[in-house]
C-alpha positions as CSV (number, residue, x, y, z in Angstrom):
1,X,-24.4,-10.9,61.0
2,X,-26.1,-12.7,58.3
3,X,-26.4,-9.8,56.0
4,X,-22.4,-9.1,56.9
5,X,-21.4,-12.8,55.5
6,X,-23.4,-12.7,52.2
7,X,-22.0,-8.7,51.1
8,X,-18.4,-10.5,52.3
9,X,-19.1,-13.6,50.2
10,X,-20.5,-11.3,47.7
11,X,-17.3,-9.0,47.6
12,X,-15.1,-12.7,47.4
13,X,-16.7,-14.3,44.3
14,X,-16.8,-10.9,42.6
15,X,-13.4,-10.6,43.7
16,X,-12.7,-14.5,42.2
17,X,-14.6,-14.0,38.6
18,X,-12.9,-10.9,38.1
19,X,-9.2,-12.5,38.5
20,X,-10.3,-15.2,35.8
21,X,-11.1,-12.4,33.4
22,X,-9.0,-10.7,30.8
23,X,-9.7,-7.0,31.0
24,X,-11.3,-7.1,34.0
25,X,-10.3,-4.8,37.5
26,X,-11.8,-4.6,41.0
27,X,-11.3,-1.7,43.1
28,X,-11.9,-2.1,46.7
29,X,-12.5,0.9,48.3
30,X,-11.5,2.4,51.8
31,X,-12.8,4.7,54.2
32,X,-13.9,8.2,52.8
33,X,-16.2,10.0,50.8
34,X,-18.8,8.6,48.9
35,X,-17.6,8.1,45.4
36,X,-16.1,5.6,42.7
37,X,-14.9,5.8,39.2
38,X,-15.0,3.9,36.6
39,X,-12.6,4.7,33.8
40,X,-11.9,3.3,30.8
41,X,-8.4,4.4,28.6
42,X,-7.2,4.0,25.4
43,X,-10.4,4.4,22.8
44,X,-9.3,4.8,19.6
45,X,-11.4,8.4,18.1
46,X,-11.7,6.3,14.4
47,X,-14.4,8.4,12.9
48,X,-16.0,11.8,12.6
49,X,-18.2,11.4,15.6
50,X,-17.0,10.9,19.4
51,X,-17.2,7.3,20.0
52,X,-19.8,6.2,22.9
53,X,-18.6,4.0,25.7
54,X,-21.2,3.4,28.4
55,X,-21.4,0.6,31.6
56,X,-24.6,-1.5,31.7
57,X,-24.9,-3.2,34.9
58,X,-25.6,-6.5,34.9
59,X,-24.9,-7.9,38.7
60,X,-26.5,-6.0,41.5
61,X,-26.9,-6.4,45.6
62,X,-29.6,-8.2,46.5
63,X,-29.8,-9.3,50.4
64,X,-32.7,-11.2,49.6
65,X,-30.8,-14.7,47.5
66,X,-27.9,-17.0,49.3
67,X,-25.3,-15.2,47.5
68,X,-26.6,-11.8,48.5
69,X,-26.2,-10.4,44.9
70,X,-28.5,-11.3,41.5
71,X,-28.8,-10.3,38.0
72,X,-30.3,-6.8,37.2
73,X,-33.8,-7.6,36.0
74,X,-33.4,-7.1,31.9
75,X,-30.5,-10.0,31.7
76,X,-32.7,-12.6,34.0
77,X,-35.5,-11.8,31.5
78,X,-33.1,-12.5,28.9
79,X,-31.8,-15.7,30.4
80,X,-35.1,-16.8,31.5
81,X,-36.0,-16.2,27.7
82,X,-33.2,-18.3,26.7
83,X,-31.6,-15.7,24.9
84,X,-28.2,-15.7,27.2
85,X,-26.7,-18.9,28.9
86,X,-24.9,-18.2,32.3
87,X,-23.3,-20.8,34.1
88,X,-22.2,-19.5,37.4
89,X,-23.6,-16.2,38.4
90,X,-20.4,-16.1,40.3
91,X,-18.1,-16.2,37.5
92,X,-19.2,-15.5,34.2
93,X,-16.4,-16.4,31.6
94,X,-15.4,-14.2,28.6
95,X,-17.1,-15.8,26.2
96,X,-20.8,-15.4,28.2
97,X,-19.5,-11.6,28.5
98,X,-19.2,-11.1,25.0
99,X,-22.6,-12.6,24.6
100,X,-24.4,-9.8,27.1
101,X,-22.2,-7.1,25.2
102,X,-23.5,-8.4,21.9
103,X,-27.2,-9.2,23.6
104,X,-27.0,-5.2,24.5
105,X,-25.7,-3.9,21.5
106,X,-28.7,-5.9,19.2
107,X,-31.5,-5.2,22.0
108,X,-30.9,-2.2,23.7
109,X,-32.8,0.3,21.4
110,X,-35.8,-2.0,21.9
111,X,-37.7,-0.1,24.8
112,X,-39.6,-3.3,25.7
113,X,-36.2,-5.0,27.1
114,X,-35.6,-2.4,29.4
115,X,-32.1,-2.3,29.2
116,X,-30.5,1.1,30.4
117,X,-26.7,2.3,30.1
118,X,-24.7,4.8,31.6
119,X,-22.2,7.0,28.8
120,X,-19.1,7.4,30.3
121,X,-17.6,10.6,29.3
122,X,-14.9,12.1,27.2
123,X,-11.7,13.8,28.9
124,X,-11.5,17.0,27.6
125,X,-7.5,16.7,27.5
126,X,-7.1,13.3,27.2
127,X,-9.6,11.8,24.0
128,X,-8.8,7.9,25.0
129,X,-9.9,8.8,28.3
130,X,-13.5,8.2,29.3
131,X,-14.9,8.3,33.1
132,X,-18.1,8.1,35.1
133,X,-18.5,8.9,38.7
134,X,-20.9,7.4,40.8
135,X,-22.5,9.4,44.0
136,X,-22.3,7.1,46.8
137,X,-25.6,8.4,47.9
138,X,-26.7,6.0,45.3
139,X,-25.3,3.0,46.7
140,X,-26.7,0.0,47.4
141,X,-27.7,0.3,43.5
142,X,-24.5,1.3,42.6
143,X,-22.3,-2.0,43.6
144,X,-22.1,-5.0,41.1
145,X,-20.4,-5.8,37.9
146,X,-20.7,-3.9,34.8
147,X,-19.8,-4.4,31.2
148,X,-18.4,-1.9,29.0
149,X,-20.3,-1.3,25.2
150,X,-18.2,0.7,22.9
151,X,-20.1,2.1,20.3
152,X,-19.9,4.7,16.7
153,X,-16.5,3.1,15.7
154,X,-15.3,0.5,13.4
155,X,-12.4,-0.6,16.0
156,X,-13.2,-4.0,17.9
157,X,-13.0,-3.9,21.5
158,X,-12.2,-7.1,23.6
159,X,-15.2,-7.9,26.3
160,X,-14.7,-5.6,29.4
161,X,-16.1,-5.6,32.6
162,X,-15.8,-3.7,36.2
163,X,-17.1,-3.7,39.1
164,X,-18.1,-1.2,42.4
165,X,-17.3,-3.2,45.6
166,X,-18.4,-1.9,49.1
167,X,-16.1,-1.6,52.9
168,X,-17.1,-2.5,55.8
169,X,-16.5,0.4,58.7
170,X,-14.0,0.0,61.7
171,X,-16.4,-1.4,63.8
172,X,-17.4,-3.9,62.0
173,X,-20.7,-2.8,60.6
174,X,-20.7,-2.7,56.5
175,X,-21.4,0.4,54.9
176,X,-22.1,1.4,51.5
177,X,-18.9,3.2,51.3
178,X,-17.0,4.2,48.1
179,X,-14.2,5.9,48.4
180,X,-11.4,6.3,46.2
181,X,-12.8,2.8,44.5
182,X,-11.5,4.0,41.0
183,X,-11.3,1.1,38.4
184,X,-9.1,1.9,35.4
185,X,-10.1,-0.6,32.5
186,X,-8.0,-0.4,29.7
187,X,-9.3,-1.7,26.3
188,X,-7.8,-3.7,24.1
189,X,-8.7,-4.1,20.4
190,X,-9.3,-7.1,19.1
191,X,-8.5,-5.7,15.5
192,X,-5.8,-7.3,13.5
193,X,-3.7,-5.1,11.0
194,X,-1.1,-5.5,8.4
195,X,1.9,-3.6,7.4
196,X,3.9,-3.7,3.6
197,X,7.2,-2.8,3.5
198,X,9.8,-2.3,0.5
199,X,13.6,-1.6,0.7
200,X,13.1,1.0,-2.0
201,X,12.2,4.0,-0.6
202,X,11.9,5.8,-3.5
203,X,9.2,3.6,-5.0
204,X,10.7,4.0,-8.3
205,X,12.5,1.3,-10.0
206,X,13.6,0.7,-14.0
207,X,12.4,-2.2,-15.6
208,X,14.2,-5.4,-14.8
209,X,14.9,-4.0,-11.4
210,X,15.0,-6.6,-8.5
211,X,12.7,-5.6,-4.9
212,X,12.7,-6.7,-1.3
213,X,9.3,-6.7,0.4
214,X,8.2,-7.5,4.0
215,X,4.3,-8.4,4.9
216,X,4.3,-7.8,8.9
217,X,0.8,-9.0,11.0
218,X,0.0,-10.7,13.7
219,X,-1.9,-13.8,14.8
220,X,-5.3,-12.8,16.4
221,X,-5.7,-12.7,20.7
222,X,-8.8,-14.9,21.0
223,X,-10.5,-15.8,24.5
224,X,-13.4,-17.5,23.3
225,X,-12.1,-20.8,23.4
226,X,-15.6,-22.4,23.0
227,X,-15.3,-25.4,20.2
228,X,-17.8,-23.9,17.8
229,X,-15.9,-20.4,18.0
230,X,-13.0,-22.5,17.4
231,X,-14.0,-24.2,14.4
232,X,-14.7,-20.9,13.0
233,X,-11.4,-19.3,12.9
234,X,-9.9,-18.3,10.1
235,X,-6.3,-16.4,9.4
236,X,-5.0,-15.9,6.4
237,X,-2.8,-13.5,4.7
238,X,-2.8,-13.0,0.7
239,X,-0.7,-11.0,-1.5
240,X,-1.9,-10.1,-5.3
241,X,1.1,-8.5,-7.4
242,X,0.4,-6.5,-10.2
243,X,1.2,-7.5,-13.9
244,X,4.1,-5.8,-13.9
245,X,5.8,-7.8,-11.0
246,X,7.0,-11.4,-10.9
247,X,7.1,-13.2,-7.8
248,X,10.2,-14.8,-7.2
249,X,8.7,-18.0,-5.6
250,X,12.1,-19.4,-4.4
251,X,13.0,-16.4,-2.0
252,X,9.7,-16.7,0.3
253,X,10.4,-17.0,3.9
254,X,7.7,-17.0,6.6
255,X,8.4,-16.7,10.3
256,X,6.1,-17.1,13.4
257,X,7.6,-15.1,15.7
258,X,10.8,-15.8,15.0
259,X,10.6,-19.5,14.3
260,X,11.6,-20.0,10.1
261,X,8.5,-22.5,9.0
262,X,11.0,-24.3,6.0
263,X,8.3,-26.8,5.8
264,X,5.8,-24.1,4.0
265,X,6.4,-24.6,0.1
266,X,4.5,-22.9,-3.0
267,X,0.9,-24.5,-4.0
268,X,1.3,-25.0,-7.7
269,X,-2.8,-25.3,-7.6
270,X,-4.7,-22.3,-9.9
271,X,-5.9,-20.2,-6.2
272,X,-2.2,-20.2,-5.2
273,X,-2.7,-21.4,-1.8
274,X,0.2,-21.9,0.7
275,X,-0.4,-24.5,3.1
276,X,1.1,-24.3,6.9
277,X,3.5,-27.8,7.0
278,X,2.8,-29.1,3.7
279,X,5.6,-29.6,1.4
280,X,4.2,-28.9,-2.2
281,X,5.2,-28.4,-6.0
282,X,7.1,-25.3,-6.6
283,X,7.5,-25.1,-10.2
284,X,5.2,-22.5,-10.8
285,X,7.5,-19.1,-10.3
286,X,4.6,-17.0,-12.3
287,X,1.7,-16.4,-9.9
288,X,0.2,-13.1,-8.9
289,X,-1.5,-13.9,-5.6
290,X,-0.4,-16.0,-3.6
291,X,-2.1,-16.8,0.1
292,X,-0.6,-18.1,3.3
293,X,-3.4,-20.0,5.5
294,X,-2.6,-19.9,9.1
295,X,-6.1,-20.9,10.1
296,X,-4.8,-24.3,11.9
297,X,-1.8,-22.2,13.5
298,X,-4.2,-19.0,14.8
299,X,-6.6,-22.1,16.4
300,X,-4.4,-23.9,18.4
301,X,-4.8,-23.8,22.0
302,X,-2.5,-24.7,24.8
303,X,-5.2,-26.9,27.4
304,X,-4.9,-24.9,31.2
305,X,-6.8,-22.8,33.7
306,X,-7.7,-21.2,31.8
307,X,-7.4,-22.8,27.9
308,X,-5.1,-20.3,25.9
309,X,-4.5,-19.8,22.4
310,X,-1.0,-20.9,22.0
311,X,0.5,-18.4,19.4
312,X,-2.3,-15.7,20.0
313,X,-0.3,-12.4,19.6
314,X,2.7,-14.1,17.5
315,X,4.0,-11.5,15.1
316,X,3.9,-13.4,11.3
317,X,6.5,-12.1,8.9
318,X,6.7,-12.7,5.5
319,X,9.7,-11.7,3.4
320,X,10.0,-12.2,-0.9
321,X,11.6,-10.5,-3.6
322,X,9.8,-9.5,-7.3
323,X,11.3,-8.2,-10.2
324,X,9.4,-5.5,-12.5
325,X,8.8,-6.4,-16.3
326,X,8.1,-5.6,-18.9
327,X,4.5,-5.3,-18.4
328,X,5.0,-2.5,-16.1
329,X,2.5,0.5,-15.9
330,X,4.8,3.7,-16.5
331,X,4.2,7.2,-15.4
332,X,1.5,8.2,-12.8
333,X,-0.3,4.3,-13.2
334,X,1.5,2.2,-9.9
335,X,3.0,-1.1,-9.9
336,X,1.1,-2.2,-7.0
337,X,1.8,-4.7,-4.5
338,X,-1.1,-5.3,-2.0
339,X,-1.3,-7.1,1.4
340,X,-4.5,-8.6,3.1
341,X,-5.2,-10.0,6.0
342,X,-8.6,-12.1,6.6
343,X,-9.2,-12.9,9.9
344,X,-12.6,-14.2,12.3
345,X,-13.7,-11.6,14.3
346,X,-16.4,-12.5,16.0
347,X,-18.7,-15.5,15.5
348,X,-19.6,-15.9,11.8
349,X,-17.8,-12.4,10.8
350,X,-14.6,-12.3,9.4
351,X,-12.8,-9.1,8.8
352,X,-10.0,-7.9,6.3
353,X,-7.4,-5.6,7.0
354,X,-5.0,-4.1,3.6
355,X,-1.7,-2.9,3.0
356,X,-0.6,-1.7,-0.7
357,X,2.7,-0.4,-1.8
358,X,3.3,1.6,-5.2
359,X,6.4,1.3,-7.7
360,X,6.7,3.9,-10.7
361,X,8.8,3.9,-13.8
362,X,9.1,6.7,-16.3
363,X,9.5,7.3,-19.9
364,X,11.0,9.7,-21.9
365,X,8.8,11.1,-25.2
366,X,6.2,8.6,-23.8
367,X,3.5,7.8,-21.6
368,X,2.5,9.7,-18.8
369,X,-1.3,9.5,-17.4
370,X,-4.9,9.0,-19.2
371,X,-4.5,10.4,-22.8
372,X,-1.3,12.5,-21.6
373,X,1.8,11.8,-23.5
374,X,5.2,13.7,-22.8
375,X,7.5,15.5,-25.9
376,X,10.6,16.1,-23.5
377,X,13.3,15.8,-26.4
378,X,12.6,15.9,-30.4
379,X,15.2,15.3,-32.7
380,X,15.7,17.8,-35.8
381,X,17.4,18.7,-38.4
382,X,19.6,21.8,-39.4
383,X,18.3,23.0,-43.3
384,X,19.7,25.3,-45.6
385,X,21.5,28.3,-44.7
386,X,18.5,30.0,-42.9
387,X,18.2,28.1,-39.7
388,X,14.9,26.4,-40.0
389,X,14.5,22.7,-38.9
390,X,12.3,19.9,-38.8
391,X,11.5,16.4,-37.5
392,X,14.2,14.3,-37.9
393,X,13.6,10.1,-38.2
394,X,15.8,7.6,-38.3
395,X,18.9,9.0,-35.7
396,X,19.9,6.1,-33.4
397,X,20.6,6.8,-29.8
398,X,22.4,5.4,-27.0
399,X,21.9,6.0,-23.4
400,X,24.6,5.5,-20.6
401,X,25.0,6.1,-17.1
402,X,28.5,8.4,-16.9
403,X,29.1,11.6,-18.7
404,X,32.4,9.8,-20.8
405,X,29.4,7.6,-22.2
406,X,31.4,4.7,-21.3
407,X,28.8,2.6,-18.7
408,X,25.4,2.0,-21.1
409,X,21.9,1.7,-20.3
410,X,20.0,-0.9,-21.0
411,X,16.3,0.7,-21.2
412,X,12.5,-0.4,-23.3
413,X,11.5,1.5,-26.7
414,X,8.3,0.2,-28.4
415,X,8.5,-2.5,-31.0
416,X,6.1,-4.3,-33.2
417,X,3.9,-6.0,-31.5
418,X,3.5,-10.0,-32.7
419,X,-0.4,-10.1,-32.7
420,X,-0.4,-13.8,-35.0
421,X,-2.7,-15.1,-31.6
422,X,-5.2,-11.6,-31.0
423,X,-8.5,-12.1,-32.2
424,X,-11.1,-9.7,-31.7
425,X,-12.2,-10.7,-27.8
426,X,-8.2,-9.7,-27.2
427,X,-7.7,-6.6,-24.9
428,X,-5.3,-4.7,-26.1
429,X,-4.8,-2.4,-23.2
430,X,-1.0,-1.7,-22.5
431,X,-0.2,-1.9,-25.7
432,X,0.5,1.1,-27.9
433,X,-0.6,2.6,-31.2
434,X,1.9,4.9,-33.2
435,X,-0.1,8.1,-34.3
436,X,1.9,11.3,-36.1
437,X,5.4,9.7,-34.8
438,X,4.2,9.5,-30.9
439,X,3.6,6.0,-29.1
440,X,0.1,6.1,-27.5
441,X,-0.4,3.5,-25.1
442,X,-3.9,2.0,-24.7
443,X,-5.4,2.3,-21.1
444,X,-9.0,1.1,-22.0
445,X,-9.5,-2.2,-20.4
446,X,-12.1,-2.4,-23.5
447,X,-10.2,-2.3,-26.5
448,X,-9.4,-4.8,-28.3
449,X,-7.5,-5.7,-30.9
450,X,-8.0,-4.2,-34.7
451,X,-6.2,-6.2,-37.6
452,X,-6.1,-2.9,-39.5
453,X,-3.8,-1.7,-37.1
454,X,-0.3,-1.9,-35.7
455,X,0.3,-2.3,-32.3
456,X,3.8,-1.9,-30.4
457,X,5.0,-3.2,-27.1
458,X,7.8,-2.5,-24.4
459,X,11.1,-4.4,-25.5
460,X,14.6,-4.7,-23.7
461,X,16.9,-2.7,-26.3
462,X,20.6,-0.8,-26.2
463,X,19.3,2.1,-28.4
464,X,16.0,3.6,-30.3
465,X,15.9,5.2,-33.1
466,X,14.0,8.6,-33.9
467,X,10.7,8.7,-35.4
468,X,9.3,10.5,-38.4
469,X,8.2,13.3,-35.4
470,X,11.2,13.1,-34.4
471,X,10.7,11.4,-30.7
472,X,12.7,9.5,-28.9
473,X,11.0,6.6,-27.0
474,X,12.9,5.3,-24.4
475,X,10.6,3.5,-21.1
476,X,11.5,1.8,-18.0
477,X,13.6,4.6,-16.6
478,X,14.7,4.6,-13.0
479,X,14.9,8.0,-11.3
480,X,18.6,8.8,-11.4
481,X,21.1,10.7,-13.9
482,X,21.9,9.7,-17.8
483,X,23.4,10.6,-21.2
484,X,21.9,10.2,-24.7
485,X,24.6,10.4,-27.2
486,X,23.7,9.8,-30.8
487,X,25.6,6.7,-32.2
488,X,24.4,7.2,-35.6
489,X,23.4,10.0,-37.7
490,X,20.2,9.7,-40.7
491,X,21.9,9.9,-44.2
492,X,22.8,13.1,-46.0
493,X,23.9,14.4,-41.9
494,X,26.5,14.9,-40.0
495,X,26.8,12.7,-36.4
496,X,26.3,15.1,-33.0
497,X,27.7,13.1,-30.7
498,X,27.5,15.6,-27.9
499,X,25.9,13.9,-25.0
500,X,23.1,15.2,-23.6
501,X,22.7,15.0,-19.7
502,X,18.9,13.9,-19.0
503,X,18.0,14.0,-15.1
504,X,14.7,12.2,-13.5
505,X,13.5,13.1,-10.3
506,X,10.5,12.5,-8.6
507,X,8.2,13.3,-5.2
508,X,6.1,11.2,-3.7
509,X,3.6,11.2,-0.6
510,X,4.9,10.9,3.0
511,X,1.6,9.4,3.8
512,X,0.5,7.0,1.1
513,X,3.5,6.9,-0.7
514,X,2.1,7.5,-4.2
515,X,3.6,9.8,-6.6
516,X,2.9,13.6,-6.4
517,X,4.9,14.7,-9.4
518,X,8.1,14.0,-11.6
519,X,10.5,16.3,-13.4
520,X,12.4,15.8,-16.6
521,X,15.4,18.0,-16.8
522,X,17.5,17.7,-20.4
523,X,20.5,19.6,-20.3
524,X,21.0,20.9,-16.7
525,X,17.6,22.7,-17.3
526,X,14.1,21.9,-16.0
527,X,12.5,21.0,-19.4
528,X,8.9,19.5,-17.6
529,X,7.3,18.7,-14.7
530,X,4.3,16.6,-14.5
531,X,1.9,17.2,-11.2
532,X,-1.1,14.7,-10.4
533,X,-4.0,15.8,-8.8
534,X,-5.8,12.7,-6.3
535,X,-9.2,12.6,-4.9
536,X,-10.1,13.8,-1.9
537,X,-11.3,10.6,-0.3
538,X,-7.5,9.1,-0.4
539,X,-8.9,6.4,-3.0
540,X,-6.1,7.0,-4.8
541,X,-7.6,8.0,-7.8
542,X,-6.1,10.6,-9.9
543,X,-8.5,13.5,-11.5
544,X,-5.8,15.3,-13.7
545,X,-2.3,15.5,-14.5
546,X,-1.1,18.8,-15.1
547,X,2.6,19.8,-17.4
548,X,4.5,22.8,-16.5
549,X,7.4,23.2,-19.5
550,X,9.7,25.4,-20.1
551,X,10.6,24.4,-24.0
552,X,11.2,21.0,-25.5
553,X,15.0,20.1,-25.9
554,X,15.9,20.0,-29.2
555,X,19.0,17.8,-30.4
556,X,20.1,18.9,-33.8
557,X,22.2,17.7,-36.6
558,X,23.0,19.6,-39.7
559,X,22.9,18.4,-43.5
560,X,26.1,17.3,-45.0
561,X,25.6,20.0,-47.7
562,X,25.2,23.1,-45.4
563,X,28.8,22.0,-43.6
564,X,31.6,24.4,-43.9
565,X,35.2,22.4,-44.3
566,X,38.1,22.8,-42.9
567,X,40.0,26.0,-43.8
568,X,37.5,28.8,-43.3
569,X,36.2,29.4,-46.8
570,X,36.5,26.0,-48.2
571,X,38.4,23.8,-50.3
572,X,36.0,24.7,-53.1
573,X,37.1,27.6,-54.1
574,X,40.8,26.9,-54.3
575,X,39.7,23.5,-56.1
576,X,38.2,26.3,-59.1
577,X,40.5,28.5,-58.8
578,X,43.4,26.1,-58.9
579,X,41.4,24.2,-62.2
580,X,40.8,27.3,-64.3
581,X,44.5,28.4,-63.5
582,X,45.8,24.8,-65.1
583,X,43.3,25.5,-68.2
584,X,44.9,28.7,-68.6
585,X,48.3,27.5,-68.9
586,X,47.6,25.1,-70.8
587,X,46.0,26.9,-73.3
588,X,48.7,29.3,-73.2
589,X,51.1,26.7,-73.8
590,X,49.3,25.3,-76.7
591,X,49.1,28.7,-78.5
592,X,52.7,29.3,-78.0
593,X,53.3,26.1,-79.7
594,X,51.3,26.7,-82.4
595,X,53.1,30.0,-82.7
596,X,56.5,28.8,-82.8
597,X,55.9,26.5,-85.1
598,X,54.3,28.7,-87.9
599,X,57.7,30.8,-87.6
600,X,59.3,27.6,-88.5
């Protein structure tokens, strides 16, 4: 009868820590075969391996103490070492369960400590499915609390335990009987991530454009609620804009959930930290990065049985707008805009989590990737009577958005760069070089400046002129449809005001959302199409950048000189004609004057 109470006050306080844990299930068994299962579902597969979940046992039955249960024999070494603090063998709390699953996880390759695990294994349908099941031949041994180690991945599991409880039969009398005591355990990852979102879909934009981005995460789900763990937490979420963006400081909005925090102003300090509740200077609309600390917020804890984290699990949005400059990076180089979350993980660990978006412009007869530059359209000129042309400078273009060339486009062309303030520590990448009538741009983060030379940079303008090759820079191009009209013709030619319909389309991943390739079409006909190649690791670094053209588009004028007039043949000739027919008759007159008056 004895025995009978202490496996009954055994199944209780089993019964009692387990309902005070997160994660944690008891299965009481009935009448029936000999067998229980524990199974554990959704495990992430996050690498190239199989990852490795196993149950370590670390309660057993033990008819022998006044509980009728006791540690296995490697933890009360380990407690008895010091190394693990339990309070109440009768209810361990989460926080001394993490500890045993981290004890394991440092000591359990260690021979001496004699901790052994059983691997739970793989469904061979269902991959987030793993299962053991134990022969109840086995039993007493097999009843008691286990935790569950997952190992070979880099997702964070929350602390798990089960447990294998024994019936008593009909009659009374207890037996080791474990039917149908299936415990389901279902993880839950402790990992934090963060999403970046952009109304423009497309990812391209044309300088001076105006974006709407969203920063979605969470607040972590803590159950360690120990002081020192506490202390330790730390949640924050930064965003780092590229040069080519400005932050518009005066459209951030952050929500908890979805509670506006209107008391969370711009830090004006040189780190650009936000600070939850405190009302600070806002002057400064040019910074990069900018960080939102959360820390105090993710740490707050609501006092009950048991102490909760009061916003654990509170989805954090952040909404802002930036605009692209004129410091953009153009062609297969991204505009990026990257999202991070920092958050504690574990006791002394912190762990980051990323989200980056990519915005492209495009030039025409400019800049495309590396040392890659784009000859889309030249301008030339019509010579002589035998057809033959050449580079044309000094034609002025317009570009508009309709074919009546009505609606124009304000775009970039290079200009001279003002370089009064360089010295010779001044990197000059992003700037261009003009070489043989084509604008180079400088992508070496190690050049710097050379008063010898001339240096160009991106400027707002309504037209551009051609140069001595003649190219026709124009940067900062949306995707989308446009016509380049000539508004004024070099000297000694006539004005082809034709316009000239120039599409820009581009593809970009599904996946990453970085551009594949882009295509230039000048006159209803593919004129190029530029193809990147990336790594293989997803880095995102490109390797080449291959062209595919089928001729460049020449726009032509013809010399003043080589024009017929109106009238088929010409004015010309009727101009000579009509002259040596005046000189005739007046030389006829003349003599027949001279005639009549030697008769007289």
């Amino acid at each position: 009868m004895k025995l009978l109470k202490k496996f009954m006050s055994l199944l209780f306080v089993i019964a009692l820590a387990f309902s005070m844990l997160t994660n944690v299930t008891v299965a009481n068994a009935e009448t029936g075969s000999s067998t229980a299962t524990i199974t554990v579902n959704g495990i992430v597969q996050d690498g190239s391996g199989d990852v490795i979940v196993t149950a370590y046992q670390i309660i057993e039955l033990d008819s022998s103490t006044s509980t009728g249960y006791k540690y296995v024999s490697w933890l009360q070494n380990a407690i008895d070492a010091g190394e693990i603090s339990i309070g109440k063998i009768e209810s361990p709390t989460k926080d001394e369960l993490t500890k045993i699953i981290t004890y394991i996880k440092n000591n359990k390759d260690d021979t001496s400590k004699g901790i052994s695990g059983i691997d739970l294994k793989k469904d061979s349908v269902d991959e987030s499915k793993y299962t053991y099941t134990f022969d109840g031949s086995n039993a007493p041994e097999n009843v008691g609390m286990y935790v569950i180690v997952v190992t070979n991945t880099s997702t964070d599991y929350t602390s798990m335990a089960a447990s294998i409880g024994v019936t008593k039969e009909t009659d009374g009398s207890l037996t080791y009987d474990l039917t149908n005591a299936t415990i389901d355990v279902t993880q839950k990852s402790s990992n934090i991530t963060i999403d970046k979102t952009t109304t423009d879909a497309d990812r391209d934009l044309a300088i001076g454009d105006t974006v709407d981005f969203t920063i979605t995460t969470e607040i972590p789900s803590y159950t360690n609620t120990d002081q020192t763990f506490v202390n330790s937490i730390v949640y924050t979420i930064t965003d780092t804009l590229s040069e080519g963006l400005d932050l518009d400081t005066s459209s951030i909005v952050i929500k908890i959930g979805d509670v506006d925090t209107p008391d969370l102003q711009i830090d004006n300090s040189s780190t650009g930290t936000y600070a939850y509740n405190t009302i600070v200077d806002t002057t400064n609309a040019a910074l990069a990065t900018f960080k939102v600390d959360l820390s105090s917020i993710a740490k707050t804890i609501t006092t009950g049985t048991p102490d909760k984290y009061t916003y654990a699990g509170k989805t954090v949005t952040i909404t802002y707008s930036a605009t692209l400059n004129s410091n953009a990076e153009t062609g297969f180089d991204p505009n990026t805009n990257k999202a991070t979350v920092t958050y504690t993980n574990t006791l002394g660990e912190e762990k980051t989590y990323s989200d980056t978006t990519y915005h492209y412009t495009f030039e025409i007869d400019g800049y495309i990737w590396s040392d890659k530059n784009g000859s889309e359209i030249e301008k030339v000129g019509k010579e002589g009577t035998n057809g033959t042309t050449t580079a044309l400078e000094g034609a002025e273009f317009k570009l508009y958005s309709d074919e009546d060339c009505t609606q124009s486009v304000n775009f970039y062309t290079c200009k001279v760069l003002d370089t009064t303030s360089f010295d010779s520590s001044t990197s000059m990448k992003g700037y261009y070089l003009k070489e043989n009538g084509a604008y180079i741009k400088i992508t070496d983060e190690a050049t710097t400046f050379d008063s010898s030379k001339t240096y160009y940079t991106l400027e707002s303008c309504s037209s551009t002129v051609s140069t001595s090759a003649g190219m026709i820079h124009i940067a900062g191009l949306d995707v989308g449809t446009y016509y380049l009209q000539e508004s004024t013709a070099p000297e000694g030619y006539t004005l082809n005001s034709t316009p000239v319909k120039i599409v820009i389309s581009a593809k970009y991943s599904d996946t990453t959302g970085r551009l594949e390739s882009y295509t230039i079409s000048i006159g209803d006909s593919e004129a190029t199409k530029y193809t990147a190649t990336y790594t293989a690791d997803d880095s995102g670094t490109i390797t080449d950048v291959s062209k595919s053209t089928t001729a460049t588009y020449f726009f032509q004028n013809t010399t003043v000189a080589s024009l017929p007039s109106t009238g088929g043949i010409g004015t010309m000739v009727f101009t000579v004609v009509g002259c040596g027919l005046m000189i005739a008759a007046a030389a006829a007159f003349l003599v027949s004057r001279r005639r009549r008056e030697e008769k007289e």
